[in-house]
C-alpha positions as CSV (number, residue, x, y, z in Angstrom):
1,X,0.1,23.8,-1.8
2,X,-1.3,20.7,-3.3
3,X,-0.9,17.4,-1.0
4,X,0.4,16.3,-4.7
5,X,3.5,19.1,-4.4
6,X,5.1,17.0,-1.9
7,X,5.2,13.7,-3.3
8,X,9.3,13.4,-4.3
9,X,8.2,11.7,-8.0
10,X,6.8,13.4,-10.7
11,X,3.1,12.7,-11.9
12,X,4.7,13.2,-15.2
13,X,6.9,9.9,-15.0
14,X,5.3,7.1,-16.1
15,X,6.3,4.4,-13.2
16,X,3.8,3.5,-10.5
17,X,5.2,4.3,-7.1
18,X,4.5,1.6,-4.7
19,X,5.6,1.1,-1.6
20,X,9.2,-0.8,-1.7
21,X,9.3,-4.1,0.2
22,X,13.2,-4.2,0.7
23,X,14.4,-1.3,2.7
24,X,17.9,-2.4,3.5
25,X,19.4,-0.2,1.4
26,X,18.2,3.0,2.8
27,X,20.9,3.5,6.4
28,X,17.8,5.5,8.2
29,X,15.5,2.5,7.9
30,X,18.3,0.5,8.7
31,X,18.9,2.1,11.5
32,X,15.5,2.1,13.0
33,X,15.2,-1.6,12.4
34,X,18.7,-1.6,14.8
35,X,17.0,0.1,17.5
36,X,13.8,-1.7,17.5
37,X,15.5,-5.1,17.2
38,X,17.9,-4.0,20.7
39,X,14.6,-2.7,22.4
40,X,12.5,-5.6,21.5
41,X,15.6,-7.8,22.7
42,X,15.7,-5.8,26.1
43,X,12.0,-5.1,26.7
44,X,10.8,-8.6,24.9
45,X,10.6,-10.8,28.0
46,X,8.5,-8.0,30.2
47,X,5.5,-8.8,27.9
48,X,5.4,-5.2,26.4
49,X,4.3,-5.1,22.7
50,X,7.3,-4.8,20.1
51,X,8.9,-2.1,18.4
52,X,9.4,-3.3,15.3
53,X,7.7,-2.2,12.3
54,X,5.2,-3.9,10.4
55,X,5.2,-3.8,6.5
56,X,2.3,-1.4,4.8
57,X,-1.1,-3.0,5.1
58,X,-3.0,-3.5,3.5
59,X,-0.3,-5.9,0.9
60,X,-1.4,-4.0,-2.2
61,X,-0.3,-5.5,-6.1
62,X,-0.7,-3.0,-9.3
63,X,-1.0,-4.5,-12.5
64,X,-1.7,-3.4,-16.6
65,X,-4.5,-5.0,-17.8
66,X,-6.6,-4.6,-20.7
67,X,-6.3,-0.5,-21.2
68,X,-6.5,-0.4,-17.2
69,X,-4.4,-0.5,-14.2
70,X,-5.9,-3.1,-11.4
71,X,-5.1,-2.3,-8.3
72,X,-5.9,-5.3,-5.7
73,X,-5.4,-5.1,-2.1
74,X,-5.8,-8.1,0.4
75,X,-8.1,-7.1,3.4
76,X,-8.7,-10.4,5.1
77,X,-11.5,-10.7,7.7
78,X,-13.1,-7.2,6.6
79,X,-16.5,-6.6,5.2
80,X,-17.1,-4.2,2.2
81,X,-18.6,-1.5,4.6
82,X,-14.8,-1.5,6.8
83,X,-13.4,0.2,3.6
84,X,-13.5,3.8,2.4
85,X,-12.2,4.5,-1.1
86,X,-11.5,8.1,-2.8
87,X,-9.5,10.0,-5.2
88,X,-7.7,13.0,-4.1
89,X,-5.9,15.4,-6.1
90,X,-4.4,13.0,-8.1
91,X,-4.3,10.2,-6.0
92,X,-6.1,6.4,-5.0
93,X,-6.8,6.8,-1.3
94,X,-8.0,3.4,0.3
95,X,-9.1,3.7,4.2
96,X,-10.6,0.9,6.4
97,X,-10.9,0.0,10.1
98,X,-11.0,-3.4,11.5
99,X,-12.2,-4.3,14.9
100,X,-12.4,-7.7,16.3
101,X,-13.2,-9.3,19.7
102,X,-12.7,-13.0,20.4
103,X,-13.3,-14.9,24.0
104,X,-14.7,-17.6,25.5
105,X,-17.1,-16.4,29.0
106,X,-16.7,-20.0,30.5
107,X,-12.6,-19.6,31.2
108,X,-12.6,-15.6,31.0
109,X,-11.5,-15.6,28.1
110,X,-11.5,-12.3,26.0
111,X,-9.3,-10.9,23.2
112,X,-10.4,-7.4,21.3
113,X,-8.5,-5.6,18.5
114,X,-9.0,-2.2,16.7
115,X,-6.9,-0.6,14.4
116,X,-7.2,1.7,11.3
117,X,-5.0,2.0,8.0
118,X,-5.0,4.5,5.4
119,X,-2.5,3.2,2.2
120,X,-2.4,6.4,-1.0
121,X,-0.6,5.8,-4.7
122,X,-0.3,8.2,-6.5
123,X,-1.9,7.8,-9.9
124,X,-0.4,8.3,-13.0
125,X,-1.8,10.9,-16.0
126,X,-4.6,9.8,-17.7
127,X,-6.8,8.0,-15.6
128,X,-10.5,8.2,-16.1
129,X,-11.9,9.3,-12.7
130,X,-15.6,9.4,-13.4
131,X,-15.8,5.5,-14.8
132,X,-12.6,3.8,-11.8
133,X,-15.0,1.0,-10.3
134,X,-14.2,-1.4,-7.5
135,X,-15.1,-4.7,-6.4
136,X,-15.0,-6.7,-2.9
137,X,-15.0,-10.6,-2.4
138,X,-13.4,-13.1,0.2
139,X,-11.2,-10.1,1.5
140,X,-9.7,-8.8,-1.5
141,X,-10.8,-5.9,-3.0
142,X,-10.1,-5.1,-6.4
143,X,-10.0,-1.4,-8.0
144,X,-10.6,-0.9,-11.6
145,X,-8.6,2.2,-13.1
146,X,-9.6,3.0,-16.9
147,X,-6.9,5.1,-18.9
148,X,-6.8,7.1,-22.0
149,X,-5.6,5.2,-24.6
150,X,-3.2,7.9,-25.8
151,X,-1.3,7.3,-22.5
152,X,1.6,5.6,-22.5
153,X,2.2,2.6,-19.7
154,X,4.8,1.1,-20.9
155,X,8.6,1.5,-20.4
156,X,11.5,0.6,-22.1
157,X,14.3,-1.9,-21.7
158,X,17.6,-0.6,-21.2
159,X,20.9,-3.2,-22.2
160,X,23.4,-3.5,-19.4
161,X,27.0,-4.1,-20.1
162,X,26.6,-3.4,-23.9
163,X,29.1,-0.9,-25.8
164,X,27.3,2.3,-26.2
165,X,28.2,5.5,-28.2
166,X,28.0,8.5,-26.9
């Protein structure tokens, strides 16, 4: 089975699916946000880290733009050799891992961070793999996606509250 079998939209559909910023609509995420909200209430003042969660990073935008899709992903305080990108089966697969330390020896001061983040979109039909280039500057990296001309982008408007026949 293909990771590509388990994604719930179809690589046939011609919508980019990006992950959705508002999630107040879906009662499981709604949910969660509950419980980590009464936990970080209850547990806040103890000085343990907080439950809640943190939207997808890195912030990524996708845009249509001349007979390419421009993906371009904000990655403040990372170099170009923190981030990994591939294709696989289908889809855009950006990788990185930031580490930081901070202090000052004279008052004992010291502050380190590590984390890693992995962020895949799926990619629609027609994409041409072998020429997808990418470029990095003041923490944004920017992915260049050619497409077959033959493939269709764009969508269609759809009236609301007009009499239709059916």
């Amino acid at each position: 089975m293909n990771v590509r079998d388990l994604i719930p939209w179809s690589r046939n559909e011609e919508r980019l699916p990006v992950a959705r910023r508002d999630e107040r609509s879906d009662p499981v995420s709604t949910l969660r946000s509950d419980i980590d909200r009464l936990f970080d209430q209850a547990f806040g003042s103890f000085g343990l880290p907080s439950f809640a969660s943190t939207p997808s990073w890195p912030n990524i935008e996708v845009r249509r733009k001349d007979g390419e899709l421009l993906v371009t992903a904000e990655v403040p305080g990372m170099s170009e050799d923190d981030i990994e990108l591939s294709l696989d089966d289908g889809m855009l697969v950006i990788r990185g891992e930031r580490r930081s330390e901070d202090g000052d020896e004279a008052s004992g001061y010291s502050e380190r961070f590590y984390g890693q983040f992995e962020r895949r979109m799926s990619l629609p039909q027609g994409i041409q793999e072998d020429k997808v280039s990418a470029e990095f500057r003041d923490g944004v990296l920017r992915i260049h996606l050619p497409h077959d001309e033959q493939m269709s982008l764009s969508g269609r408007r759809i009236p609301i509250n007009q009499e239709t026949r059916h």
